[in-house]
DRENMARVO-920611 format. One record per residue (C-alpha): x, y, z. Coordinates in Angstrom, 3 decimals, always signed. Layout:
@xx X | yy Y | zz Z
...
This chain:
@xx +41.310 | yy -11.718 | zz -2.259
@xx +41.463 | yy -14.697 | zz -0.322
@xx +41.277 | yy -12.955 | zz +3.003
@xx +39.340 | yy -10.109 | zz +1.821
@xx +36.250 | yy -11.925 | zz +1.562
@xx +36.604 | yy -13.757 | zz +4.943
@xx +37.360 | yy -10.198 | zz +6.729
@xx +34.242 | yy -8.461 | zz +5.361
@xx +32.062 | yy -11.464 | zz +5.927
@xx +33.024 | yy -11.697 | zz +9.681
@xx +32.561 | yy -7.666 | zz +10.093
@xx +29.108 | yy -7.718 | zz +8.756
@xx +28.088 | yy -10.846 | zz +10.137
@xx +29.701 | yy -10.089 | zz +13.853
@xx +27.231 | yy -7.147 | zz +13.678
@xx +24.540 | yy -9.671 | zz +12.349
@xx +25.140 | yy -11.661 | zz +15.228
@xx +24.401 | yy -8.822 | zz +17.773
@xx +20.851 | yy -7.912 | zz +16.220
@xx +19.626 | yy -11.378 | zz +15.765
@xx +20.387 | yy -12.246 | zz +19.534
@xx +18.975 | yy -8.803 | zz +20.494
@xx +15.861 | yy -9.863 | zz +18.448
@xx +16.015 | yy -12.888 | zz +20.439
@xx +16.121 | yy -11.390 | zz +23.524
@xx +12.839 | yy -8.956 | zz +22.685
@xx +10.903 | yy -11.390 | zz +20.735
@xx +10.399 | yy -13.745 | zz +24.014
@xx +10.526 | yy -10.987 | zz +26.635
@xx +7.097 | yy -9.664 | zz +25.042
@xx +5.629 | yy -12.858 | zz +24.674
@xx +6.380 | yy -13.076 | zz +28.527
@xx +5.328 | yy -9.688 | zz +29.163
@xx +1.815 | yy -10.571 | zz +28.021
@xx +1.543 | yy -13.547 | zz +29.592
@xx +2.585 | yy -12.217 | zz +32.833
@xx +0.086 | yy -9.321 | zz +32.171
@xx -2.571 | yy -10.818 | zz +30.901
@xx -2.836 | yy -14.393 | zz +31.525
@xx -4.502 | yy -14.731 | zz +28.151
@xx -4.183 | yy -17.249 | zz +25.584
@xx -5.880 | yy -14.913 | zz +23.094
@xx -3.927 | yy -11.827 | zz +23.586
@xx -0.579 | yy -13.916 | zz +23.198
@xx -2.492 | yy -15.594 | zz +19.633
@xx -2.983 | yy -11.901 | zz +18.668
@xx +0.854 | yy -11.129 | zz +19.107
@xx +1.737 | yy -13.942 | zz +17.481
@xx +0.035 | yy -12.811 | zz +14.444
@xx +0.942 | yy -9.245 | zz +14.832
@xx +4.597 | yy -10.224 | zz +15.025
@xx +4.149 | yy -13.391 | zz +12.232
@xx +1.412 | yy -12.496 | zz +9.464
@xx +3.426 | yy -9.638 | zz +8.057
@xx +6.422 | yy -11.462 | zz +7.354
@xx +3.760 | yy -14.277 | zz +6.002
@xx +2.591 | yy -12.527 | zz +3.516
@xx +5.154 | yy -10.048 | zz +2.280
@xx +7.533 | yy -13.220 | zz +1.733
@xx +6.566 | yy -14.708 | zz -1.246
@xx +6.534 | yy -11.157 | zz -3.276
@xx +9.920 | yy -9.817 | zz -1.331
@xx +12.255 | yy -11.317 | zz -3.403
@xx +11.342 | yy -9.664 | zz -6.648
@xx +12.100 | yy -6.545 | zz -5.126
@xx +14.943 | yy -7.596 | zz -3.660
@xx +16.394 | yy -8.036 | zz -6.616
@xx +15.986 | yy -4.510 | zz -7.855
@xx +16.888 | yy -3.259 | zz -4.788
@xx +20.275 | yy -2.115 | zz -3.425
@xx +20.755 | yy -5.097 | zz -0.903
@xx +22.956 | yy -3.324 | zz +1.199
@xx +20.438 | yy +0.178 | zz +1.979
@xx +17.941 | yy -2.484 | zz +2.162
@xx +18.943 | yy -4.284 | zz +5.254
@xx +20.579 | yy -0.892 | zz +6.605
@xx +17.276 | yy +0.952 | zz +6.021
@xx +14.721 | yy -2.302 | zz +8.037
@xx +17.211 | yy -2.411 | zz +10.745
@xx +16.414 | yy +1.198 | zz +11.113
@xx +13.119 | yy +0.939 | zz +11.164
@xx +12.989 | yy -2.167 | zz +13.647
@xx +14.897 | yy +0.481 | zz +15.786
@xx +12.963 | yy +3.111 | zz +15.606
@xx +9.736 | yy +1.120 | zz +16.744
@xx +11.980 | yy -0.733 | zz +19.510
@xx +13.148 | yy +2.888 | zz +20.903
@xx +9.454 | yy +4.005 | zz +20.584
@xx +7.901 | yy +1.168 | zz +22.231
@xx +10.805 | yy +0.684 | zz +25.338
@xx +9.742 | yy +4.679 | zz +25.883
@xx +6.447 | yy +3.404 | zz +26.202
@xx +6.987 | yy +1.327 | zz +28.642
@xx +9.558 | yy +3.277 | zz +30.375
@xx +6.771 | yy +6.145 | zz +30.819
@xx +3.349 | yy +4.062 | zz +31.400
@xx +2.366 | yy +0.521 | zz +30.114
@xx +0.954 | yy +1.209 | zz +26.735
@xx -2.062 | yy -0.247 | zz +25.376
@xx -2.063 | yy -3.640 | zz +23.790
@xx -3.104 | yy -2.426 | zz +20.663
@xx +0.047 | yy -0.112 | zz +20.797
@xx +1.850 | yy -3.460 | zz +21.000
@xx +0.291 | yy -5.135 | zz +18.792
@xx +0.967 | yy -2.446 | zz +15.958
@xx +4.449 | yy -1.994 | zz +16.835
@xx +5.088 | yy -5.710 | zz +16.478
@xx +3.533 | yy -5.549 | zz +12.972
@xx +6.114 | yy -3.149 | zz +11.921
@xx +8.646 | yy -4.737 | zz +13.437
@xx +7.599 | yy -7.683 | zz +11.492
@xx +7.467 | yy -6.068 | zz +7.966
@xx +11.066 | yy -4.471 | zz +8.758
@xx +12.128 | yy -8.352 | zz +8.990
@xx +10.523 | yy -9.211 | zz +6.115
@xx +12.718 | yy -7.324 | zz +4.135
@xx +16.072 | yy -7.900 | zz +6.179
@xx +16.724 | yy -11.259 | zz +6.664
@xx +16.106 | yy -12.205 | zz +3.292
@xx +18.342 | yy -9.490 | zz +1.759
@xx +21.233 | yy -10.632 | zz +4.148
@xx +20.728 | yy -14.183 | zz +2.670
@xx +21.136 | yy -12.858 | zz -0.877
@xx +23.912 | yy -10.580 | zz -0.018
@xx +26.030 | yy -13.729 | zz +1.244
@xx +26.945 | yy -14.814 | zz -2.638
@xx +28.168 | yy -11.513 | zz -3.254
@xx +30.682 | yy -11.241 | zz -0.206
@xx +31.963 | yy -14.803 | zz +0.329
@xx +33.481 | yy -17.354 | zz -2.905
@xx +30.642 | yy -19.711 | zz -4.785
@xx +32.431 | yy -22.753 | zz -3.230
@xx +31.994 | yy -21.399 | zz +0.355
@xx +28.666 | yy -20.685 | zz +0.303
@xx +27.906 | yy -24.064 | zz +1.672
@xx +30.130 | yy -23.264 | zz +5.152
@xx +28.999 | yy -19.884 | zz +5.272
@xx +25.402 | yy -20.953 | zz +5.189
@xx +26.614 | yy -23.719 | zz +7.943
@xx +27.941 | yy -20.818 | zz +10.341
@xx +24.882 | yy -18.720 | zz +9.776
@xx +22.612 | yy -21.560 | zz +10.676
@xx +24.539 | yy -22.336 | zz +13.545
@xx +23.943 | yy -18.085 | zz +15.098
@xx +19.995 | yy -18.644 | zz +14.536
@xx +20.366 | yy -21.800 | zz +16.673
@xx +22.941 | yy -20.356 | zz +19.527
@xx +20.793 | yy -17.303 | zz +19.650
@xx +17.247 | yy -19.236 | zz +19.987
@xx +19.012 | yy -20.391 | zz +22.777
@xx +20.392 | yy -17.378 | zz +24.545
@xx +18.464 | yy -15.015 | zz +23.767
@xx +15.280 | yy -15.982 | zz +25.273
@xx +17.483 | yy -16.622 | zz +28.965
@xx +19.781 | yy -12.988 | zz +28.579
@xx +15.804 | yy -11.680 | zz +27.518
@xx +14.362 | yy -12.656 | zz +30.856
@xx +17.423 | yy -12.056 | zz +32.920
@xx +17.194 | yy -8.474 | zz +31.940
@xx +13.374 | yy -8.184 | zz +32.110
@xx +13.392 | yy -9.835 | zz +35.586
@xx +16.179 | yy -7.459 | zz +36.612
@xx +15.653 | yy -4.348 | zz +35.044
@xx +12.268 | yy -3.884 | zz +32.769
@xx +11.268 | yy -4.651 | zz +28.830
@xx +11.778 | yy -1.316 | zz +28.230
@xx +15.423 | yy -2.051 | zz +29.001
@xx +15.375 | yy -4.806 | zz +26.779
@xx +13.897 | yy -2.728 | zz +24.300
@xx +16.752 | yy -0.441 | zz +24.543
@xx +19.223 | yy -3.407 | zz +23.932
@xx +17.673 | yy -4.246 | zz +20.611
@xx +17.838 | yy -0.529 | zz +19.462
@xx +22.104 | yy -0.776 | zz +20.295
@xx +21.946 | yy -4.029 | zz +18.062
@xx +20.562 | yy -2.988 | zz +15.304
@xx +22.442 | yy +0.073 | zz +15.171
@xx +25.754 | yy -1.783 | zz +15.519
@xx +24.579 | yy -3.879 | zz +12.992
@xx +23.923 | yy -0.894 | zz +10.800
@xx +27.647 | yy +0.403 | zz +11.848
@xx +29.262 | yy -3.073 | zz +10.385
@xx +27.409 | yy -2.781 | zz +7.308
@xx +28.836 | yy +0.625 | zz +6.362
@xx +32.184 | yy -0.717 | zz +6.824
@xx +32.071 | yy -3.188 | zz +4.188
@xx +31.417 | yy -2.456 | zz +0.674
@xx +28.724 | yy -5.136 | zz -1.338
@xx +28.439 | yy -5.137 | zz -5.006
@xx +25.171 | yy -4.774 | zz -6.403
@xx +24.239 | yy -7.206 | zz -9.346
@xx +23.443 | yy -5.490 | zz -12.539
@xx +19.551 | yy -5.557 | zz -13.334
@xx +18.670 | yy -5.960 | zz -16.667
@xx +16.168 | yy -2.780 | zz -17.562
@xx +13.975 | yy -4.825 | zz -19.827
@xx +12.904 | yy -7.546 | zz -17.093
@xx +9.438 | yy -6.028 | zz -15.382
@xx +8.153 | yy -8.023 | zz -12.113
@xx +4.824 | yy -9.378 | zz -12.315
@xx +3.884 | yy -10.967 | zz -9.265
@xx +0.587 | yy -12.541 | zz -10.219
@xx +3.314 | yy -14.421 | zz -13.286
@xx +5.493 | yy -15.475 | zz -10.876
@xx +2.983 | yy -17.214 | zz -9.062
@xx +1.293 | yy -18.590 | zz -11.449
@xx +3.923 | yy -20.192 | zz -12.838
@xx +5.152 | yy -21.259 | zz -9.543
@xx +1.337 | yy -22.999 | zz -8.779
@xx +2.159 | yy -24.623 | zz -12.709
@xx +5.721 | yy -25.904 | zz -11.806
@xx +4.751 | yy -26.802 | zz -8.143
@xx +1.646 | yy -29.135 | zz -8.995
@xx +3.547 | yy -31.682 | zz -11.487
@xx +5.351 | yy -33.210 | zz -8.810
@xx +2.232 | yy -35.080 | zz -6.667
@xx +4.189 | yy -36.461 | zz -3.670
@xx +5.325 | yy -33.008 | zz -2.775
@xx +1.782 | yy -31.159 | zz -3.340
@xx +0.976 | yy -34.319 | zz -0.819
@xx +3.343 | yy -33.532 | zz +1.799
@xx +3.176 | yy -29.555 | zz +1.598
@xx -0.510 | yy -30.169 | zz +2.353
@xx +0.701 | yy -32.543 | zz +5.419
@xx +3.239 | yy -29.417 | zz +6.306
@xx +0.655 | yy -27.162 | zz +6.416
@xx -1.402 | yy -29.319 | zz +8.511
@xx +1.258 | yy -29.320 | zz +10.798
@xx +2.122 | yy -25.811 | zz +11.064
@xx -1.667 | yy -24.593 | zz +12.017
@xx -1.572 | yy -27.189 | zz +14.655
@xx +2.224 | yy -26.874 | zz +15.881
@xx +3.531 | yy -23.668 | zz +15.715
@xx +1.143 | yy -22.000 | zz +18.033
@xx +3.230 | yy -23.964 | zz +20.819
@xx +6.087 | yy -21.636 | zz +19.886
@xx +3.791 | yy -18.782 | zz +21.534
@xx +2.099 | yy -21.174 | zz +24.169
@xx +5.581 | yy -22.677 | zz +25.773
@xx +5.866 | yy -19.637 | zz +28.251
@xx +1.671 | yy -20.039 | zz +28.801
@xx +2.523 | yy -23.572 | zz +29.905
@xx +5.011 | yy -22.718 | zz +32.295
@xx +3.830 | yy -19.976 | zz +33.744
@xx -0.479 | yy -20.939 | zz +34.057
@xx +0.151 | yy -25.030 | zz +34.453
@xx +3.340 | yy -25.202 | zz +36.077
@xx +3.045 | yy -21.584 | zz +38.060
@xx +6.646 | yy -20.798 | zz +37.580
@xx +8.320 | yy -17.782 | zz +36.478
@xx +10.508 | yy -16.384 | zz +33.599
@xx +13.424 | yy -18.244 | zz +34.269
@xx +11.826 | yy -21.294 | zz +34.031
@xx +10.832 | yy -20.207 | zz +30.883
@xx +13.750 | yy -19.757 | zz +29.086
@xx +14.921 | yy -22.624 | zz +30.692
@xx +12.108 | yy -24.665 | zz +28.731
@xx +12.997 | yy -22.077 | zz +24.848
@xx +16.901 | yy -22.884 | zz +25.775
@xx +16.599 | yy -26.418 | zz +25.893
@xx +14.050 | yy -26.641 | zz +22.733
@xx +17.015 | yy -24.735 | zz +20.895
@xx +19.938 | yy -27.320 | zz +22.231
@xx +17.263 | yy -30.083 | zz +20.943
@xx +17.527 | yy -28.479 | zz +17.477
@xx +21.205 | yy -27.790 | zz +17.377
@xx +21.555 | yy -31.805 | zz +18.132
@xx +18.945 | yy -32.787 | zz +15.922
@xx +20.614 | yy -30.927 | zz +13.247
@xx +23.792 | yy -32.458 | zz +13.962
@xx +22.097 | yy -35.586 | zz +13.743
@xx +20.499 | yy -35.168 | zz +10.325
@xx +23.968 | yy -34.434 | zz +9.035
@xx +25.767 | yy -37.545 | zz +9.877
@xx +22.886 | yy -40.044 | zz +9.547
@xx +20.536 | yy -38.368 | zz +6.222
@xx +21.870 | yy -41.214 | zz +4.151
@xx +20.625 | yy -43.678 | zz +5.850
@xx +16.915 | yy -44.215 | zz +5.527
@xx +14.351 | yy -42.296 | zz +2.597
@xx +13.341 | yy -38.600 | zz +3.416
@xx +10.258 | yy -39.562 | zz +3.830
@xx +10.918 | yy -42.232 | zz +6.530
@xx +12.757 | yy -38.975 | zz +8.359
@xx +9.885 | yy -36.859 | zz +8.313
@xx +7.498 | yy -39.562 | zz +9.630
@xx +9.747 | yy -40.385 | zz +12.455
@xx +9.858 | yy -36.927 | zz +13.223
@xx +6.284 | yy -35.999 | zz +13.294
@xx +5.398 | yy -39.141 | zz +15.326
@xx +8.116 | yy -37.972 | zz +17.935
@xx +6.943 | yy -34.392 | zz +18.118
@xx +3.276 | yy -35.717 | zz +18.377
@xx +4.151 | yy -38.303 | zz +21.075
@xx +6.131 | yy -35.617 | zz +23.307
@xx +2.831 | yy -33.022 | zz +22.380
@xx +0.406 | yy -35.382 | zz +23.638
@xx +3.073 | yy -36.879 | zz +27.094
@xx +2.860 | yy -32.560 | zz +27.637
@xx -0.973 | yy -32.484 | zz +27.870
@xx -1.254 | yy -35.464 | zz +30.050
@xx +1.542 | yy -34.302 | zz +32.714
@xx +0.281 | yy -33.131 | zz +35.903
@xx +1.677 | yy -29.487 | zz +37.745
@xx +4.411 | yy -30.923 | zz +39.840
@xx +6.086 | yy -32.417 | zz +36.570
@xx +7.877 | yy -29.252 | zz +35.209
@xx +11.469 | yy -31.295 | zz +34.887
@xx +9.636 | yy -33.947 | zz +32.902
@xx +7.915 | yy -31.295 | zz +30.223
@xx +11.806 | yy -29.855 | zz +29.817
@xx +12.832 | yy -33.033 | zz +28.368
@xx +10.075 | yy -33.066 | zz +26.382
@xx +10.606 | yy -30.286 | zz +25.129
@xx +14.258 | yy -31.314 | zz +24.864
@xx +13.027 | yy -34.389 | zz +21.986
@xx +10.516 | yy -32.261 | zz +20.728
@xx +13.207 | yy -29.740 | zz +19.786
@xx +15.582 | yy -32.687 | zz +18.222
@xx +12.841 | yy -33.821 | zz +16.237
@xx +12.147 | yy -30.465 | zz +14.170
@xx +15.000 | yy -30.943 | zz +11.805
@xx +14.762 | yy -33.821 | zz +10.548
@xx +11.259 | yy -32.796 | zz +8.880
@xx +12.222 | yy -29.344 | zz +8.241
@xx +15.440 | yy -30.741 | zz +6.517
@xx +14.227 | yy -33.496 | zz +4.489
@xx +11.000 | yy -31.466 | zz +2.923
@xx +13.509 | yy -29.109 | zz +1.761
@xx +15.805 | yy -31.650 | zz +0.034
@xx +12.793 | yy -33.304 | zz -1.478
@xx +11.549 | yy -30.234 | zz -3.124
@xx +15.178 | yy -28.860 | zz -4.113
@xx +15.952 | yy -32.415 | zz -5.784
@xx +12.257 | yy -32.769 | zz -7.509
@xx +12.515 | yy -29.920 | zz -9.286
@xx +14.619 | yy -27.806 | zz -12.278
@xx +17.177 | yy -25.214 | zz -10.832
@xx +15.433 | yy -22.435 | zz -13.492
@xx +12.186 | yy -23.133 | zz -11.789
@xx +12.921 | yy -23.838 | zz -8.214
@xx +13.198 | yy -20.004 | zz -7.013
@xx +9.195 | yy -19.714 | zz -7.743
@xx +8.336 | yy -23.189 | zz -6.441
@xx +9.925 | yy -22.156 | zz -2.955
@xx +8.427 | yy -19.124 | zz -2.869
@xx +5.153 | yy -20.771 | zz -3.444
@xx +5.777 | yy -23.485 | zz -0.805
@xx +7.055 | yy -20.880 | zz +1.538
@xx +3.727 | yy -18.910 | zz +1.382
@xx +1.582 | yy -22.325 | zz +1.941
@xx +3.720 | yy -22.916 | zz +4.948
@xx +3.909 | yy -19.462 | zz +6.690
@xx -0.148 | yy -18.624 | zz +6.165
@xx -0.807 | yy -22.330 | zz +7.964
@xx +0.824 | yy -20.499 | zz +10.812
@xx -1.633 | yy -17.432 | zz +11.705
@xx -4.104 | yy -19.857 | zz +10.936
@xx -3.030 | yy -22.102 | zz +13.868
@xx -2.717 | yy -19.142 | zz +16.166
@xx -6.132 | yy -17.842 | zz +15.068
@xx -7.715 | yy -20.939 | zz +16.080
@xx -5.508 | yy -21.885 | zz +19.165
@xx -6.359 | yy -18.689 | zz +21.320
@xx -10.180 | yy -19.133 | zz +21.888
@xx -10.151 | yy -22.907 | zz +22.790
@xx -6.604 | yy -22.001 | zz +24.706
@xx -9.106 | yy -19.854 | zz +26.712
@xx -11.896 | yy -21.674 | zz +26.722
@xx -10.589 | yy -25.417 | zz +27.768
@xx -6.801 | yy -24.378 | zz +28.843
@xx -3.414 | yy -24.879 | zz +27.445
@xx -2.893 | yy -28.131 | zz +27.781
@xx -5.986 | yy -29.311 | zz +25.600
@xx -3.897 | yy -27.914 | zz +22.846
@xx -0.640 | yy -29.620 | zz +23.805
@xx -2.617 | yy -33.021 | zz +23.750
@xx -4.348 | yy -32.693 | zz +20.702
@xx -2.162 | yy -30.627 | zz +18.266
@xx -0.212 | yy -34.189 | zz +19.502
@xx -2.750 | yy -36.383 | zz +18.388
@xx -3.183 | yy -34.755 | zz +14.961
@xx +0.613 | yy -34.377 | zz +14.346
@xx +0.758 | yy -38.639 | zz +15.100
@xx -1.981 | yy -39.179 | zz +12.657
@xx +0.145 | yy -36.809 | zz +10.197
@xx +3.019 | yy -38.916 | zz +10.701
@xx +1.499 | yy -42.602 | zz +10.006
@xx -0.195 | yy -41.016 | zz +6.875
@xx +3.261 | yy -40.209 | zz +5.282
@xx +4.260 | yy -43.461 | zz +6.523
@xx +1.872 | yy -45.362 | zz +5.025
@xx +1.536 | yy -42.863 | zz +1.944
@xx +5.628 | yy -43.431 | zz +0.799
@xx +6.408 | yy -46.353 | zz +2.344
@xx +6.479 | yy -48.659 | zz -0.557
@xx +7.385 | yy -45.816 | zz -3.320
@xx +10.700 | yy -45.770 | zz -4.407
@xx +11.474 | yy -42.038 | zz -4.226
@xx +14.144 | yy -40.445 | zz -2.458
């Protein structure tokens, strides 16, 4: 039994690999695509919400459906799809270069497939490996999203520089199909769902809103995470805007910049782990946000010739994700009761995805209008102000 478990995890999870660095690969070859293209902050704001919004707003309500689902045919079934619309869209491109708008749509279905997957692979994980090795498992799978931020985005643009996106395209049909072909080799056992429970989604979020607004100093800092999500994540879709428009270099610089964001993370995450006890969550977070804002606002000042000087800022900038993104999550899963901590995440998790298409709505026309590095400098300046607020907001309160 033993042995079982670890041999079916690492056949369905060597196929996960595959697809998610596929994804990888496709997710930042578009985004340089368009920039190459099109040279336009908006379109690029556009794809980021064509390829984002779904996912934001089908995650809070997947779950519940998940869990009436078959788990397995579920993440068989949006692979599928995300490989249908990859094959349909690399013929595209090997015939004529679509439309935009053909993009755009494609990367909207694409995005609703993933909606579905990634969180039915996470709830799939308890019913392959042992309860007390969830905590490693969940270690390992972290570890692939990080490796493969890295990697994919460089094996993306080696192939699109060498060969086309269409190729690329091709590559993440052959993932997700392999993926597909590790799944059916394994067998996962579907929990029994009791007949008489009936989802209401409007319930579950009310009582998600009542269970989420007791505890004040998380409402507080969800607000401050949202805040920093319409302001920061646009950058995700702006770093290849930066090096190509500002710094006039091409697509290997460009990964070069994504790869070294993702070794920042992996360290910073690293980093978390051996040093959380040390100093209050909320002492984390500030430090973290005044570090991203300070390397945000260095990037806006920088002149053309300093391209080595924005990769290591992009190197801290990358180091100091986790130990927000770590710390929030601790706060909220120690604040509040296990029975009602499913809905409050869910409700927290659809604050802080819809801050995100907000940010890229409003980054695109100023991008435009005033260039990318006004953004850079004062998404930095807000993020800093962020960070001395929490500061100065926990300082002096003894909570954890």
């Amino acid at each position: 039994m033993h042995l079982q478990w670890k041999k079916s995890f690492a056949i369905i999870f060597s196929g996960q690999i595959i697809s998610i660095l596929t994804s990888s690969m496709v997710q930042f070859s578009i985004i340089w695509h368009l920039t190459v293209t099109s040279g336009s902050a908006a379109v690029l704001m556009i794809a980021g919400l064509a390829a984002f919004l779904p996912q934001a707003l089908l995650g809070p309500f997947v779950g519940v459906w998940l869990d009436r689902w078959n788990r397995k045919k579920t993440m068989i079934i949006a692979d599928s799809v995300i490989a249908v619309f990859s094959l349909l869209l690399g013929a595209y491109f090997f015939f004529g270069d679509p439309s935009v708008w053909i993009v755009y749509v494609i990367l909207m279905i694409r995005s609703a497939a993933s909606a579905f997957h990634a969180p039915a692979f996470q709830a799939s994980i308890p019913l392959i490996a042992p309860e007390d090795q969830l905590t490693r498992v969940a270690g390992w799978h972290q570890m692939v999203f990080s490796f493969s931020s890295v990697l994919g985005p460089a094996l993306g643009i080696a192939v699109y520089s060498a060969a086309s996106l269409g190729t690329v395209l091709f590559l993440d049909v052959v993932g997700a199909l392999f993926a597909n072909l590790m799944l059916m080799l394994v067998t996962i056992h579907q929990p029994r769902v009791e007949v008489a429970q009936t989802p209401s989604f409007f319930a579950e979020f009310k009582l998600g809103w009542e269970a989420f607004v007791t505890v004040k100093p998380i409402v507080v800092i969800t607000i401050v995470t949202a805040i920093f999500g319409i302001v920061f994540m646009p950058l995700a879709t702006l770093f290849p805007l930066m090096t190509f428009s500002h710094f006039e270099r091409g697509g290997y610089s460009g990964s070069i910049v994504e790869a070294v964001f993702g070794i920042g993370m992996i360290l910073g995450g690293a980093m978390l782990s051996v040093f959380a006890s040390r100093w209050k969550d909320t002492a984390y977070m500030s430090l973290s946000l005044l570090m991203i804002g300070i390397t945000c606002v260095i990037s806006g000042l920088i002149h053309s010739g300093a391209f080595y000087a924005f990769v290591i800022l992009s190197f801290f900038m990358g180091a100091a994700a986790p130990f927000f993104n770590g710390p929030y999550m601790a706060m909220i899963q120690r604040a509040y009761e296990p029975e009602k901590l499913g809905r409050v995440i869910s409700f927290v998790t659809s604050i802080t995805l819809l801050s995100s298409p907000i940010g890229l709505a409003l980054a695109g026309p100023i991008v435009d209008k005033y260039g990318v590095q006004m953004w850079f400098f004062w998404s930095g300046i807000v993020i800093i102000f962020t960070g001395f607020f929490l500061y100065a907001k926990f300082s002096r309160m003894n909570m954890k």
